[in-house]
C-alpha positions, -999 to +999 in steps of 0.1 A: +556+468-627+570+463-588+601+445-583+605+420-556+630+414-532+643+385-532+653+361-505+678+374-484+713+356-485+723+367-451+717+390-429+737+411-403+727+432-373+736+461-355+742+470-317+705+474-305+684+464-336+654+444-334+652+433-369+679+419-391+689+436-422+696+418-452+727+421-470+729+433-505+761+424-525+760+454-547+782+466-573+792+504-579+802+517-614+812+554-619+829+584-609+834+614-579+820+625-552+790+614-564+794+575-569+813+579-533+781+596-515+759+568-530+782+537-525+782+553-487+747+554-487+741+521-499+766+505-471+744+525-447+713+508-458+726+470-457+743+471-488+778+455-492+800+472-524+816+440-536+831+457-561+840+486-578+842+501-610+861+529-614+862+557-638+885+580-619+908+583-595+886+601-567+861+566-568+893+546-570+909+558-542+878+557-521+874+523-528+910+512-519+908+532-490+874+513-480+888+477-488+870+474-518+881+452-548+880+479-578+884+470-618+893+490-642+873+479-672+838+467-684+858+437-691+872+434-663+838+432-643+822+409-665+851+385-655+846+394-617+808+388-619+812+351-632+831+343-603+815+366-580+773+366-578+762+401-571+726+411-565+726+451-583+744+470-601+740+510-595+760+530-622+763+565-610+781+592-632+790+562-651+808+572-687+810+532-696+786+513-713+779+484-696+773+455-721+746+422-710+774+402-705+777+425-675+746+439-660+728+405-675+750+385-651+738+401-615+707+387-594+680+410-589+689+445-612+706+472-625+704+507-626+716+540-634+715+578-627+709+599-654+715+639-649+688+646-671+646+643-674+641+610-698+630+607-724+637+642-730+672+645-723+692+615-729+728+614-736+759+638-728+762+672-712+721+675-705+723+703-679+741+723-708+716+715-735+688+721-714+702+759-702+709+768-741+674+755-749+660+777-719+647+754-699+632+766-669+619+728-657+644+702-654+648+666-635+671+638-626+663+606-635+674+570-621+664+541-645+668+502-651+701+496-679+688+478-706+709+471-738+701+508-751+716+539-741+699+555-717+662+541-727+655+517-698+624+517-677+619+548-653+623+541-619+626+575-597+621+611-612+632+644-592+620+679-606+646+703-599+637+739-611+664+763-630+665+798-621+673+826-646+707+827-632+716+792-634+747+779-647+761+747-658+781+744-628+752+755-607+726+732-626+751+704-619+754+712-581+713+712-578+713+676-600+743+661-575+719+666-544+687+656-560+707+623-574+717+619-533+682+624-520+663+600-545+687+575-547+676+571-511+645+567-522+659+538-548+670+519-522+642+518-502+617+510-525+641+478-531+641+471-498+606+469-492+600+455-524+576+481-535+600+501-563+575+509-592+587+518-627+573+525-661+583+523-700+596+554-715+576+573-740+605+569-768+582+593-793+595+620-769+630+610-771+655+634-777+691+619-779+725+647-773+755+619-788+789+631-772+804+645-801+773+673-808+785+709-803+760+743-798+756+761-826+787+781-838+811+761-812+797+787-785+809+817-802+785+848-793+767+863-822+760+894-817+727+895-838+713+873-812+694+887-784+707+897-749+688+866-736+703+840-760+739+854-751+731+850-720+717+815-721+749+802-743+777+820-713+757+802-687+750+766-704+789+765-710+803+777-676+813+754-654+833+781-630+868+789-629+883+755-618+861+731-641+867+732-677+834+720-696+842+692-720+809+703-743+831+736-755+834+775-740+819+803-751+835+825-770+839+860-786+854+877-814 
């Protein structure tokens, strides 16, 4: 299916431009550097953040630094969105579950980035699971929020390849600048009205719940092969100043 813009409910122009650009109000809901890149992005592309939901402090200070009203719960927004029409939503390293009553109550469409290829992937920690599994093919996906977890339609797919030397950290850093790069490509499909997307193949779903640990809570067995040790160190490191919430390796 293609979604259609629809009509604009104002429009603002810059020094010098020829054409008006329409503004989007636009919600942002998630966390870091990386919700802050997109939100920017957005702004830059006629989108105004009319609010924000914050899962940290790094989003949360941006957004008081950048005027912009932030909540503090799913609750919260629902509330703000009843009083306040919004046209998207764009959850971006989001750990909230955003109910109907939320993502149900904005114009034109929700959506959020998942560091991981769906159907394959979905869930927590995919970069990790992928490296243990050995994965040498990965991707970020964006997708419309439905009322599932992570099983809305696709709407932009970016390979990103892992070397044999990849960690989680490292993983991570290639999936931040892919999630940067398409989400441009997101916003211009809605803004030309030509943003395609297509159902899941749920038979290939493979779902990793928050609470699931590796095998052996990461310790190394030493009857596994050189390769496998190798793959568990790398799928749990995320480098000296990050401490990965999936569990460390470890060794008796």
């Amino acid at each position: 299916m293609t979604y259609r813009a629809s009509p604009a409910r104002g429009s603002a122009c810059q020094p010098g431009d020829h054409e008006a650009r329409s503004i989007s109000p636009t919600v942002v809901v998630g966390s870091g550097t990386l919700a802050i890149r997109c939100a920017q992005l957005a702004i830059e592309m006629g989108h105004v953040i009319g609010a924000a939901l914050c899962a940290d402090g790094v989003f949360r200070d941006w957004a008081v630094r950048s005027n912009i009203p932030s909540v503090a719960s799913v609750e919260e927004l629902s509330s703000f969105l009843k009083a306040e029409p919004m046209d998207w939503i764009f959850s971006i390293a989001n750990p909230f579950i955003l109910s109907p009553d939320v993502f149900g109550r904005v114009h034109r469409g929700a959506f959020n980035y998942h560091d991981g290829p769906l159907p394959r992937y979905a869930g927590t920690h995919a970069t990790s699971w992928a490296l243990l599994a050995q994965k040498t093919e990965y991707a970020i996906t964006w997708h419309r929020i439905d009322d599932g977890v992570d099983t809305g339609d696709l709407v932009v797919q970016r390979q990103v390849l892992i070397a044999p030397i990849d960690t989680a950290l490292t993983l991570n850093l290639k999936c931040y600048e892919a999630a940067v790069e398409s989400f441009r490509e997101l916003l211009t499909g809605l803004a030309n009205g030509a943003l395609s997307s297509w159902p899941q193949a749920l038979a290939d779903r493979s779902y990793f719940p928050r609470r699931r640990r590796p095998d052996a809570a990461g310790c190394l067995r030493w009857g596994r092969s050189a390769q496998d040790l190798s793959a568990t160190t790398r799928a749990l490191d995320f480098g000296l100043y990050h401490f990965n919430p999936l569990c460390l390796s470890k060794a008796l």
